[in-house]
C-alpha positions, 0 to 999 in steps of 0.5 A, a space after each residue: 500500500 502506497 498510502 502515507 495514512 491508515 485509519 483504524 478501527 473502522 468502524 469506530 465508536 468513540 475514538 478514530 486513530 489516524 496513522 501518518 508514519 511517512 507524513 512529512 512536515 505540517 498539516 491539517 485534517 477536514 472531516 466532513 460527514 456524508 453531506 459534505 458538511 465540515 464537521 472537524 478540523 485537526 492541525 499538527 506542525 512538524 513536531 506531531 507524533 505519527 497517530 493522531 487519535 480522533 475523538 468522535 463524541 458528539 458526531 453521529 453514526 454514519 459515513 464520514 471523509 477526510 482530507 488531509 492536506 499538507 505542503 507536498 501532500 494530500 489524501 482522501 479516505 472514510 470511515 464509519 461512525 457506529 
């Protein structure tokens, strides 16, 4: 797998772990839900560890995306919220 990022466990109740082991650099995290409504945004700098644990509190069960976006870098995944 190519990917720079895996989310685990999907589906996820409470919290969702977001693992950047070749992330370089800076960067942010969009959640949207299936609407495409913002519902979250996360920031790390370079100094940020390689998970990013996600709390879901709050958010309804459902499809979710994300996007991450950094300086020389960008991906797309989902997961579901139960």
């Amino acid at each position: 797998n190519s990917n720079p990022v895996r989310v685990f466990p999907n589906p996820a109740r409470e919290q969702l772990h977001v693992s950047m082991d070749r992330w370089a650099g800076p960067g942010s995290l969009m959640l949207y839900n299936s609407l495409g409504q913002l519902m979250r945004t996360y920031a790390w700098d370079e100094s940020f560890p390689t998970v990013l644990s996600l709390e879901l509190n709050g958010l309804a069960n459902g499809l979710y995306f994300f996007q991450m976006v950094g300086a020389h870098q960008k991906f797309h995944g989902e997961f579901v919220k139960r």
